[in-house]
C-alpha positions in Angstrom: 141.3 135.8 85.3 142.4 132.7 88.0 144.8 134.5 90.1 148.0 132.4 90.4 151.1 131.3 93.0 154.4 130.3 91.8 155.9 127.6 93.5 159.2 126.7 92.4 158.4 126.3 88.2 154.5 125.2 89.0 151.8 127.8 88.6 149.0 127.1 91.3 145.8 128.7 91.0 145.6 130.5 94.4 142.2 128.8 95.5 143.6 125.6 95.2 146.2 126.1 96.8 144.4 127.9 99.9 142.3 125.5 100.0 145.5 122.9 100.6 146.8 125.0 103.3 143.6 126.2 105.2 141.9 122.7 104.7 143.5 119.7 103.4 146.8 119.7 105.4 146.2 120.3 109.2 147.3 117.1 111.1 147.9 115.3 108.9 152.0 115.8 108.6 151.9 117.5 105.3 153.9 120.7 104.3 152.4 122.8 101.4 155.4 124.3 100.0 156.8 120.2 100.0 153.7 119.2 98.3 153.7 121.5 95.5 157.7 120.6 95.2 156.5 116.8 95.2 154.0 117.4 92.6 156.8 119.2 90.7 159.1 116.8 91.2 156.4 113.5 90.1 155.3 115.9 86.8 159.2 116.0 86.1 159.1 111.9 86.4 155.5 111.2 85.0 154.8 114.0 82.8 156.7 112.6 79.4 155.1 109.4 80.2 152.1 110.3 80.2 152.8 112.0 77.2 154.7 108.9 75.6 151.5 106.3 76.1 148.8 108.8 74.9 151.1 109.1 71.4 151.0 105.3 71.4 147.6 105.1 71.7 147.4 107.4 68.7 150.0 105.5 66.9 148.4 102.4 67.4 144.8 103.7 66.3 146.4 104.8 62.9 148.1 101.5 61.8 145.0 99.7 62.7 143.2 102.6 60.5 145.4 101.6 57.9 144.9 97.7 58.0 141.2 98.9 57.2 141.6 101.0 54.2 144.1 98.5 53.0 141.4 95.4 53.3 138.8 97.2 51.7 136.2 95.5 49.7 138.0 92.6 50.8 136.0 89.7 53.0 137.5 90.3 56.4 140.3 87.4 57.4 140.0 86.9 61.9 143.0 84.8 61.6 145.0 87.9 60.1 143.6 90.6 61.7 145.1 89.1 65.1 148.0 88.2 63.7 148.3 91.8 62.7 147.0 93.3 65.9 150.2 90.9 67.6 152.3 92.7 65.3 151.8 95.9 66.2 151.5 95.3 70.1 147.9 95.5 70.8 147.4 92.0 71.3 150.0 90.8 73.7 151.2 87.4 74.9 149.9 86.3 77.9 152.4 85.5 80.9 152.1 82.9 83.1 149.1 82.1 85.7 149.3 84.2 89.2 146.9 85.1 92.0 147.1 88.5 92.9 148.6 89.5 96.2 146.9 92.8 97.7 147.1 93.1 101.8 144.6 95.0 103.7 141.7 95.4 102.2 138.6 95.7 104.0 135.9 93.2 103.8 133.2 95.2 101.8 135.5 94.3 99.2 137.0 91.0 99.6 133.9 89.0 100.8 130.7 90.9 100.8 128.9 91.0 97.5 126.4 93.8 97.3 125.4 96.9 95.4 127.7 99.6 94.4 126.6 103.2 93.9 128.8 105.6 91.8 127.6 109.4 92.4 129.2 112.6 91.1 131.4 113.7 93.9 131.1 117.5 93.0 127.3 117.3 94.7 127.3 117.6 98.9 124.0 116.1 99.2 124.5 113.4 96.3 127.8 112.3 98.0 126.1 112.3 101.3 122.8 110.4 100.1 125.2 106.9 98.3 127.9 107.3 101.2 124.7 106.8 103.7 123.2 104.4 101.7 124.2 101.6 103.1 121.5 100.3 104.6 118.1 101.2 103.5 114.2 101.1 103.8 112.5 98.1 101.7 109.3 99.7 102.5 110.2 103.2 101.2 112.0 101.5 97.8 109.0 99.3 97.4 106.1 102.0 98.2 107.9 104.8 96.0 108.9 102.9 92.5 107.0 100.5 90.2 108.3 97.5 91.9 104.5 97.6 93.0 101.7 97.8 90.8 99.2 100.4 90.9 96.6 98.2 90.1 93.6 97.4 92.3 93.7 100.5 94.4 97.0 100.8 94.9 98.4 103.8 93.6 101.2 106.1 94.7 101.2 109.7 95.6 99.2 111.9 97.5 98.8 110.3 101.3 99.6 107.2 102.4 97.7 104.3 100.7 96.6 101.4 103.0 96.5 99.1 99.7 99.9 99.8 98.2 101.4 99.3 101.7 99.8 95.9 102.3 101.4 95.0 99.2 104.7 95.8 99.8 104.5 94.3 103.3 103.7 91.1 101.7 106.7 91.4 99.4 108.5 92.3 102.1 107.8 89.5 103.9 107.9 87.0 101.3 111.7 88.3 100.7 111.8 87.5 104.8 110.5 83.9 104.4 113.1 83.4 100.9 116.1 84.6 102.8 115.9 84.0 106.5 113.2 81.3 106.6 111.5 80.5 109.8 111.8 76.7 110.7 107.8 76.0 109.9 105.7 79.0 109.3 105.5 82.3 107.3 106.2 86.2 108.3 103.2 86.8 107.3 102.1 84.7 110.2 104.2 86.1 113.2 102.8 87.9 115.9 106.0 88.5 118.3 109.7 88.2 118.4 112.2 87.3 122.1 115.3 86.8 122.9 115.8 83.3 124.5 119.1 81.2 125.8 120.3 83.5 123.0 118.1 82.3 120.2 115.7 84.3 118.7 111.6 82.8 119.6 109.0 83.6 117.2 105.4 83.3 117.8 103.0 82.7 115.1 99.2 83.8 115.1 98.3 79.6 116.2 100.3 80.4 119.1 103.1 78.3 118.4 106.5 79.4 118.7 109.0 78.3 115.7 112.9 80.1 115.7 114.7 80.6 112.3 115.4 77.3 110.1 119.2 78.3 110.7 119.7 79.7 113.7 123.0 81.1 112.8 121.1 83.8 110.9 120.4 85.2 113.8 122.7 88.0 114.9 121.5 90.9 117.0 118.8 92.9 118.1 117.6 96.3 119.7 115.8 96.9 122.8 115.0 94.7 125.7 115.3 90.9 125.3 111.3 90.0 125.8 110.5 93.4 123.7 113.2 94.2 121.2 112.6 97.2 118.7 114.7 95.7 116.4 115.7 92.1 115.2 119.3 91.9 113.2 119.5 89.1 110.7 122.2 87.6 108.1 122.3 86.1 105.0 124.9 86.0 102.6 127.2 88.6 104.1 124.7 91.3 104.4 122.4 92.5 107.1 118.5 92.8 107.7 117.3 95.0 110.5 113.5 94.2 111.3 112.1 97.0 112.7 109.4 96.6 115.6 107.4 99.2 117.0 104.1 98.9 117.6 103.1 102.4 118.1 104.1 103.3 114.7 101.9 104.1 112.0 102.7 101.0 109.8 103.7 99.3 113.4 100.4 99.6 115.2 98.8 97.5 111.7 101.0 94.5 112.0 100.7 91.7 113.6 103.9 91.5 115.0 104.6 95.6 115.4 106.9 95.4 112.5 107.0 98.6 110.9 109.9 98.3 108.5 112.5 96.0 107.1 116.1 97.9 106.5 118.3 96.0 104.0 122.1 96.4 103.7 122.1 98.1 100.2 125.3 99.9 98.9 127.4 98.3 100.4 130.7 100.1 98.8 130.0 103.7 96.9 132.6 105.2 94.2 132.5 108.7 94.5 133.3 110.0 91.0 135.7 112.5 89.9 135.3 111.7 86.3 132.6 111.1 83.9 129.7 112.1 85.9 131.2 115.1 86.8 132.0 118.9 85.3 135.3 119.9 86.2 137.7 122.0 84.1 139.5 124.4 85.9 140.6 125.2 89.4 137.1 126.2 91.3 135.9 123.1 90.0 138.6 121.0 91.6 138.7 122.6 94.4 135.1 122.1 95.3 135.3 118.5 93.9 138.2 117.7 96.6 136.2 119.9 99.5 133.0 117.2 99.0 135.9 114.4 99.1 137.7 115.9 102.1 134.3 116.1 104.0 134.0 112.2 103.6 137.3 111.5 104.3 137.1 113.5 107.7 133.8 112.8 108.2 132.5 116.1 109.1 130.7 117.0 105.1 127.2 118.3 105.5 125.1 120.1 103.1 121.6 121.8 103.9 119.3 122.2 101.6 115.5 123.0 101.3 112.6 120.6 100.3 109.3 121.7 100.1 109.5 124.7 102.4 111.1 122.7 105.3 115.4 122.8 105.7 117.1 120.3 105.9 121.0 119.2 106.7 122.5 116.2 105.4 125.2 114.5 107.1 126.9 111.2 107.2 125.4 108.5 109.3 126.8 107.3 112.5 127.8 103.3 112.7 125.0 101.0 114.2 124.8 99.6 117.5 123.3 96.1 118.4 123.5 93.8 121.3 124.4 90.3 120.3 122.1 87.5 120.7 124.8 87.0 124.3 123.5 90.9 125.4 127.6 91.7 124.0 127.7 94.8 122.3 128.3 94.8 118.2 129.0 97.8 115.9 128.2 97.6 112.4 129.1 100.1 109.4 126.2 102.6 108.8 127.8 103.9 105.6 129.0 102.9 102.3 133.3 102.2 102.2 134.0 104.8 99.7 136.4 104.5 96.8 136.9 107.8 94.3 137.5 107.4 90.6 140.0 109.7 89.5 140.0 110.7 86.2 141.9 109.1 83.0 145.4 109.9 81.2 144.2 111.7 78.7 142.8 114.7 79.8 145.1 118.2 81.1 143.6 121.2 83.7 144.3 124.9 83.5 144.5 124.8 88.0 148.5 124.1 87.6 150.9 124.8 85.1 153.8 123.6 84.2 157.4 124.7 84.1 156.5 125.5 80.6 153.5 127.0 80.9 151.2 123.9 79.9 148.1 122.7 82.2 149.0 119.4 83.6 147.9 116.3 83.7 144.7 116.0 85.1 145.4 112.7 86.6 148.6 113.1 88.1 146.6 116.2 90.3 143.6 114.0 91.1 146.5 111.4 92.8 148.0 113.7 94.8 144.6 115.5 96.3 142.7 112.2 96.8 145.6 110.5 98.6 146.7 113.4 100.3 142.6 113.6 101.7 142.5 110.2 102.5 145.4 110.6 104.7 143.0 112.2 107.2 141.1 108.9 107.4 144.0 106.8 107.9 145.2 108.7 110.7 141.5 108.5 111.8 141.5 112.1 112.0 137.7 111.9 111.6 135.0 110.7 113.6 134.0 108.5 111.4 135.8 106.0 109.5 136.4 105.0 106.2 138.3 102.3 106.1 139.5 100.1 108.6 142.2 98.5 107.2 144.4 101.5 106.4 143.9 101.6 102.3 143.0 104.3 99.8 140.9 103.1 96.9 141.0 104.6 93.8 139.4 103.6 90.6 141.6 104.3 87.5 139.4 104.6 84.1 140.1 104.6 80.3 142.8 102.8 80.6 144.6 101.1 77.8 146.5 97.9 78.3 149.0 97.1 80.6 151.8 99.8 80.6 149.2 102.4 81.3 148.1 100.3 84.6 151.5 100.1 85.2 152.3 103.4 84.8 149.1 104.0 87.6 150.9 101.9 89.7 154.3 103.6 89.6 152.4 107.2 90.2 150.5 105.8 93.0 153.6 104.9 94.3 155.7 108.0 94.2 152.4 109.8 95.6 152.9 107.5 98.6 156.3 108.4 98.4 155.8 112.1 98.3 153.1 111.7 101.3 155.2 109.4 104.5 152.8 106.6 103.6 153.7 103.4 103.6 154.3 101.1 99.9 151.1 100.0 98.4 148.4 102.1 101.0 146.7 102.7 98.0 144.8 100.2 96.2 143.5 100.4 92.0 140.6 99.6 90.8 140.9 98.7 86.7 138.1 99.7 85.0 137.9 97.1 81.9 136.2 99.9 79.2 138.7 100.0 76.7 139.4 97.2 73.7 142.7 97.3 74.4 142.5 96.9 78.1 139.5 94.3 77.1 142.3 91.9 74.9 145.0 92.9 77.7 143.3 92.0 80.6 145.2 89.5 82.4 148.3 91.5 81.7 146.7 94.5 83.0 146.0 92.7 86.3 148.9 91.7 86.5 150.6 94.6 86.5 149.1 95.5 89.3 148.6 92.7 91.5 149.7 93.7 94.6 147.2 96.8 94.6 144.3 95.5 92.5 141.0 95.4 94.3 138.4 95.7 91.5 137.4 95.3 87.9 134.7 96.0 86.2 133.1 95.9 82.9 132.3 99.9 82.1 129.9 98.3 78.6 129.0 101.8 77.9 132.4 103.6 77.2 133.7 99.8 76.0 131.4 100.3 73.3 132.4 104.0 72.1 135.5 102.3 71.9 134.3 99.5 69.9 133.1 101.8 67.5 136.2 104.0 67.4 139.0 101.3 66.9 137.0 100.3 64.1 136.0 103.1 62.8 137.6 102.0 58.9 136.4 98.7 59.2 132.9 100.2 58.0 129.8 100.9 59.1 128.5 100.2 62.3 125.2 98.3 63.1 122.2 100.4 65.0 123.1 100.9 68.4 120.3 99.6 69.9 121.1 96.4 68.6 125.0 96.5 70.3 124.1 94.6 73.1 123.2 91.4 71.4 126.3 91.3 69.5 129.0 88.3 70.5 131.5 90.4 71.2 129.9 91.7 74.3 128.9 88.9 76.0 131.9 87.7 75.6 133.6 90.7 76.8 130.8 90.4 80.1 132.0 86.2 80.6 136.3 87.2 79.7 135.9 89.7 82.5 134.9 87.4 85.4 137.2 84.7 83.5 140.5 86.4 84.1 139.3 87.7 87.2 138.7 84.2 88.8 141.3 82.8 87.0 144.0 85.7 88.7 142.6 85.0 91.8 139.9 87.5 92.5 137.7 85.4 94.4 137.4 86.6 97.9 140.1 89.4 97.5 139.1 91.8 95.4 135.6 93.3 93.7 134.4 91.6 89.9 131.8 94.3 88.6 129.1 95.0 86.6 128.3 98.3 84.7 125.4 100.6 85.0 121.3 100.1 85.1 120.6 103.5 83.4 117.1 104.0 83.5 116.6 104.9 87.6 112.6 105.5 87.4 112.4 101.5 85.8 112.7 99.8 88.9 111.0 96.9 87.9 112.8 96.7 84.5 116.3 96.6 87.1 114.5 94.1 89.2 113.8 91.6 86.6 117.5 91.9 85.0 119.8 93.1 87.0 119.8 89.4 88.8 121.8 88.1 85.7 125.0 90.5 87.4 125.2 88.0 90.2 124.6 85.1 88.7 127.5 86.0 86.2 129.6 86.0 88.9 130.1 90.0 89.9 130.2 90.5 93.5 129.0 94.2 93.0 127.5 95.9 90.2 126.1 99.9 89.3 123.2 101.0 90.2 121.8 104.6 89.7 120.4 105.8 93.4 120.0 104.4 96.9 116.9 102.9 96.1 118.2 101.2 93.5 120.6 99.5 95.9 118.1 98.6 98.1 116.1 96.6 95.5 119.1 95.5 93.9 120.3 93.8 97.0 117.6 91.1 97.2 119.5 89.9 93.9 123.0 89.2 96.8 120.1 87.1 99.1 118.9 85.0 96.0 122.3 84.5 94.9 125.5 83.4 96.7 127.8 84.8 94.9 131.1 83.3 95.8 129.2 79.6 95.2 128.0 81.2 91.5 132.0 81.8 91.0 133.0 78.5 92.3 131.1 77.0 89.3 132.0 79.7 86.8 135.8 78.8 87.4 135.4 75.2 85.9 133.5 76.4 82.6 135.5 77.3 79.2 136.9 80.6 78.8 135.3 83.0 76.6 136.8 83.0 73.1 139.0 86.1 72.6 138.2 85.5 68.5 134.2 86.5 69.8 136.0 89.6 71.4 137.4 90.5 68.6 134.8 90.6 66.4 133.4 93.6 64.8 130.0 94.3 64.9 129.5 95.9 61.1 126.4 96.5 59.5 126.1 93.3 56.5 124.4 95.0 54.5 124.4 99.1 54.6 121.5 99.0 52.1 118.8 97.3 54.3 119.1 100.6 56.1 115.7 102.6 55.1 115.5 106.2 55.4 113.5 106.0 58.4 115.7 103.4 59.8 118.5 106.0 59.3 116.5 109.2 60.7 115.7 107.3 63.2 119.1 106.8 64.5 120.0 109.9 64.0 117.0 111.0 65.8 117.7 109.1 68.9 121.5 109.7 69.3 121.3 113.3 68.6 118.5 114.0 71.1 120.8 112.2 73.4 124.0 114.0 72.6 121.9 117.3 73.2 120.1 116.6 76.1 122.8 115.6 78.1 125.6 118.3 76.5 123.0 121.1 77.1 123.6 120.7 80.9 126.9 119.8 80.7 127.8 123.1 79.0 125.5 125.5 80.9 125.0 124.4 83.9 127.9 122.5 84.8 125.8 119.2 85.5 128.3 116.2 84.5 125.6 113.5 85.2 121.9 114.0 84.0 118.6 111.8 84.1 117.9 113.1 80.8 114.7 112.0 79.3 115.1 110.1 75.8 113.3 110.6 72.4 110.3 108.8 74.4 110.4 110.7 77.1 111.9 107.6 79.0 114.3 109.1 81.8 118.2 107.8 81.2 120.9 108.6 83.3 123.7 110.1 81.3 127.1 110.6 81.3 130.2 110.8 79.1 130.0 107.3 78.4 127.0 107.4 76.9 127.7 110.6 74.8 130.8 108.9 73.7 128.7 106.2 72.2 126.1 108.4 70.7 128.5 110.8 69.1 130.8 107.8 67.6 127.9 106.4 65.9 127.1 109.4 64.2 130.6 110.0 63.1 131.4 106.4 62.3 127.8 106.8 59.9 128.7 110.0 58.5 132.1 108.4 57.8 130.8 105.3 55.4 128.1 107.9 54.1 125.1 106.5 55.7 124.1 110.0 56.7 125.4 113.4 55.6 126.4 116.3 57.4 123.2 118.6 56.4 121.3 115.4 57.8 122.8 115.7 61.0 122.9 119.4 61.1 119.4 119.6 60.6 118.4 116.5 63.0 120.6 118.3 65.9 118.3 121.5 65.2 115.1 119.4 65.1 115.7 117.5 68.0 117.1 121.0 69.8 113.7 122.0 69.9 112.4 118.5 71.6 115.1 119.0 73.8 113.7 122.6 75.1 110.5 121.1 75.4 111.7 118.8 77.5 113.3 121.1 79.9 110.7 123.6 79.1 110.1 123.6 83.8 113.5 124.1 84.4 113.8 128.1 85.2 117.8 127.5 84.7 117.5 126.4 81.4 118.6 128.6 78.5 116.5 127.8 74.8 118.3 126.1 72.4 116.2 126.4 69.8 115.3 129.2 67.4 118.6 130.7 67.4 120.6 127.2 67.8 123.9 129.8 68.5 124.7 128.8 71.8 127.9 127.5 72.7 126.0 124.2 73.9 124.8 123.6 70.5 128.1 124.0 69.0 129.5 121.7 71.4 126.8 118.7 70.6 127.6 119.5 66.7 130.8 119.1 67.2 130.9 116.1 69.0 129.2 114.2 66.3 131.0 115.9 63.0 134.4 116.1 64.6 134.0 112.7 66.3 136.1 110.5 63.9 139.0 112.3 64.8 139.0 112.8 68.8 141.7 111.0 70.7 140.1 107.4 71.0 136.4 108.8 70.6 136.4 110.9 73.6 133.9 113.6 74.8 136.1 115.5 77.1 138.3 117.8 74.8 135.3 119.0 73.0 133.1 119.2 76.6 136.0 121.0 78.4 136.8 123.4 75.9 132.9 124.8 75.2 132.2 124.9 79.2 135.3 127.0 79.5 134.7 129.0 76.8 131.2 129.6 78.2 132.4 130.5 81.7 134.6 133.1 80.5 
């Protein structure tokens, strides 16, 4: 049993709250007792709200239910099913034009396009990893994925191998001639680098010496003039640090000592509170908001063993350079951090109410991250976070406009509550939900003077595709969602209204996830399409997928890319709207069925099996092929809607399903069969794990907007007790 506090009609649980006192609150001008007395006072204020949109979304959800089963075995009419969505308030006029209006936001946002890394903020060393990935090794990302082939000799593993590394010094260095080209001549040619009249020499194996085709690219290095260690370029907005040293093992081979290249990689990180995480109760929280304190003063560590050596992780320090003048310049040597808080939907048993009822999970998450991030404002730290004085928090699963609003006026009252001053804290609007989708330049505008980000989150956009819809019929194979027109026009609408509200050097455009962080060359190849959409940062799955992502930012300039984007047509909001049904139910074969069943229900296991045992929110869970995907509840949110929405229009039945969860149970032990934390599915199929994946398929018609979380929260509770 939690012990508990009272303060005034809140019940705390007492590790939260000594965590507040003993941790959070030192210098930082906060009283305890007054916090829990503002948090009483904001649940008295937000509380019914909360409650008030959740019962419209539900409200909403049923009359558009009803306009289903009322037009069935009718051909569906667009031009009345928007009418009818106007009617009832999902589709809403559209205001005037405006630009949005946020102050101080720092320029990692605004101006530099790069890589974003979103990591589960309950692990130290994962936190620590994406916060310091901010610059990183193009030799390491290149050696250690399959951006290189192993062919002719040049495997990985084992000891280092002369062949593989020539090859990724020539890529390497072909990258160096594409982005900061030498005025005649190739890396791959250069046998020295000096400091001149504060230009940057190079000399080339003929003996010649050439400089940089724009000298401006030039801006800082390491070491002596005549002899620098380390050569700082620009291109785009971000960094390249060529590292010289010719005693070096990779060094002492060069030409010109060059030993690595380090490329400015995540350039922002969100550090997640949501769905990669597990957190349903207080010890969760609290260890959640220990990892984010650490950040936000700057003193997190975690140590850790690998292989039989320990090791302590800690945040880097900034990077110092000379100027090309011999003036000193500092540079950021970690991520600027934003934390996703979670939804509206969602309650937790770590305070009660004045009745007794857990409260909303969101309205907590405010009032701990803010409070946290106060330490960095007041530069408490050593290190800083931001250097314009703003919080960033990313709000998902929103829908539409009041709810953003409704962020907006909590955000403010935390403020409020805190001594900070109006609008410290900034929102990022995660565009994942159809109604937010339709909405959009509403939703911005609601929050225009705090907006800094939004993004398209295609994986929980399209459980909610399949959810609004779930009357309309049955639902074509999953796999074959992402060449439907609704999404790419939902991708284009996105950066439309985010241009056309004036996001273009203010605030962040995104792009979802690459989920498949051992395909590094499948990321390569197509995550360049994010930048030339016109996103200024976009998901990737580790540092090292950063790292290779941001050669897409040197190819492509993005603010140019959005220059030209604002002049083309809109995307169609009919294309939006459209739903992507099966034609024809009966081209479906038996196998075609199994299948799909097959695939989403080893998916739904693999990743709930964690979830529910071990607490692990995010997984790299390896798919029917044995093809590692990183999951979250986004993805099970898809998997388990398509199940429901096939059980619902009897494509399937629910002894099909039954026994595909119980064969593909056993696949899943298999796969997991090394893990010594794991606990067998399979012959029993009893555990609360199971139950928990069953249920999020057979009871997934009728969760609140297709949501994982009720089911996930309730099973990991129930197997904690």
């Amino acid at each position: 049993m939690t012990e508990t506090l009272k303060y005034g009609n809140l019940t705390v649980a007492k590790e939260l709250d000594d965590f507040l006192r003993s941790e959070v609150i030192e210098g930082i001008g906060v009283d305890a007792d007054q916090f829990w007395a503002s948090l009483e006072t904001i649940l008295d204020d937000f509380g019914p709200r909360n409650k008030e949109l959740l019962e419209k979304r539900e409200e909403i959800q049923n009359k558009i239910d009803q306009w289903h089963l009322s037009q069935k075995g009718e051909t569906h009419d667009q031009e009345a099913y928007v009418g009818f969505l106007k009617e009832i308030d999902y589709l809403l006029e559209e205001g005037d034009d405006f630009t949005i209006t946020t102050e101080n936001v720092d320029e990692e946002i605004k101006t530099i396009a790069g890589a974003q890394l979103v990591v589960p903020v309950m692990n130290a060393r994962f936190s620590l990893n994406a916060a310091n990935a901010r610059w990183g090794s193009l030799y390491d990302a290149l050696y250690g994925t399959d951006m290189i082939s192993e062919e002719g000799g040049a495997e990985r593993g084992g000891a280092y191998n002369p062949v593989r590394g020539d090859k990724v010094i020539e890529f390497s260095k072909n990258f160096l001639d594409e982005s900061v080209s030498l005025s005649s001549g190739s890396y791959a040619e250069v046998t020295g680098f000096k400091i001149n009249n504060n230009n940057l020499d190079i000399t080339l194996s003929d003996q010649s010496t050439v400089g940089l085709e724009d000298k401006e690219q030039f801006v800082g290095y390491l070491g002596e003039s005549d002899n620098p260690s380390g050569i700082l370029l620009k291109n785009n907005n971000l960094h390249i640090e060529i590292q010289v040293d010719k005693e070096d093992s990779v060094g002492k081979n060069d030409p010109a000592g060059i030993k690595d290249v380090m490329v400015e990689s995540a350039v922002t990180t969100i550090q997640d509170l949501e769905d990669s995480v597990a957190a349903v109760d207080a010890e969760d929280k609290t260890l959640a908001y220990r990892n984010w304190l650490g950040l936000m003063k700057g003193d997190l560590q975690e140590t850790f063993m690998k292989g039989d050596q320990e090791m302590t992780r800690s945040l880097n320090p900034d990077r110092e350079y000379l100027k090309p003048n011999g003036e000193s310049l500092t540079l950021p040597g970690r991520s600027v951090l934003l934390v996703r808080n979670v939804g509206h939907l969602m309650t937790n048993p770590a305070v009660l109410d004045k009745d007794g009822n857990e409260i909303p999970e969101g309205i907590l998450d405010a009032m701990f991250t803010i409070c946290i991030a106060k330490h960095d404002l007041l530069k408490k730290g050593k290190l800083s976070n931001s250097r314009t004085g703003s919080i960033y928090i990313v709000k998902p699963k929103m829908h539409g406009p009041e709810e953003v609003q409704f962020t907006c006026d909590l955000f403010a009252a935390v403020e409020q509550a805190l001594d900070l001053d109006p609008l410290t804290v900034k929102v990022g609007i995660m565009d994942e939900e159809r109604r937010t989708t339709v909405n959009l330049k509403e939703c911005i505008r609601a929050a225009k003077d705090r907006v800094i980000f939004i993004n398209t989150g295609f994986l929980d956009r399209t459980g909610d595709e399949i959810h609004t819809s779930m009357e309309a019929g049955p639902m074509i194979p999953k796999a074959q969602m992402k060449q439907q027109p609704w999404i790419t026009a939902y991708e284009d609408w996105n950066v439309d209204v985010g241009l056309e509200s004036g996001f273009k050097g203010k605030a962040q455009i995104g792009k979802g996830m690459w989920a498949m962080p051992d395909e590094m060359l499948g990321m390569y190849e197509n995550k360049s399409m994010h930048p030339e959409a016109g996103a200024n940062c976009a998901w990737v799955p580790s540092p090292t997928a950063a790292t290779l992502h941001a050669i897409h930012y040197h190819q492509v300039l993005v603010s140019e890319r959005q220059e030209t984007i604002k002049s083309r047509e809109k995307a169609d909001l009919n294309d939006i709207l459209t739903i992507p049904l099966l034609e024809d139910a009966d081209s479906l074969s038996e196998k075609d069925i199994q299948e799909e069943l097959d695939n989403n229900c080893q998916g739904i296991l693999g990743y709930v099996v964690r979830w529910v045992d071990l607490g692990v929110g995010c997984s790299k869970v390896p798919d029917i092929n044995n093809v590692g995907l990183m999951e979250d509840r986004a993805t099970c949110r898809i998997s388990s809607q398509h199940i429901a929405n096939w059980l619902h229009h009897n494509i399937c039945n629910e002894d099909q399903v039954l026994e595909t969860m119980k064969k593909m149970a056993v696949v899943v032990d298999k796969q997991n069969e090394g893990d010594p934390e794991y606990t067998n599915m399979s012959p029993g199929f009893e555990g609360v794990a199971f139950s928990a994946a069953c249920d999020l398929a057979l009871k997934g018609r009728v969760q609140p907007s297709g949501y994982t979380e009720p089911i996930l929260h309730s099973k990991r509770l129930m197997f904690k007790s």
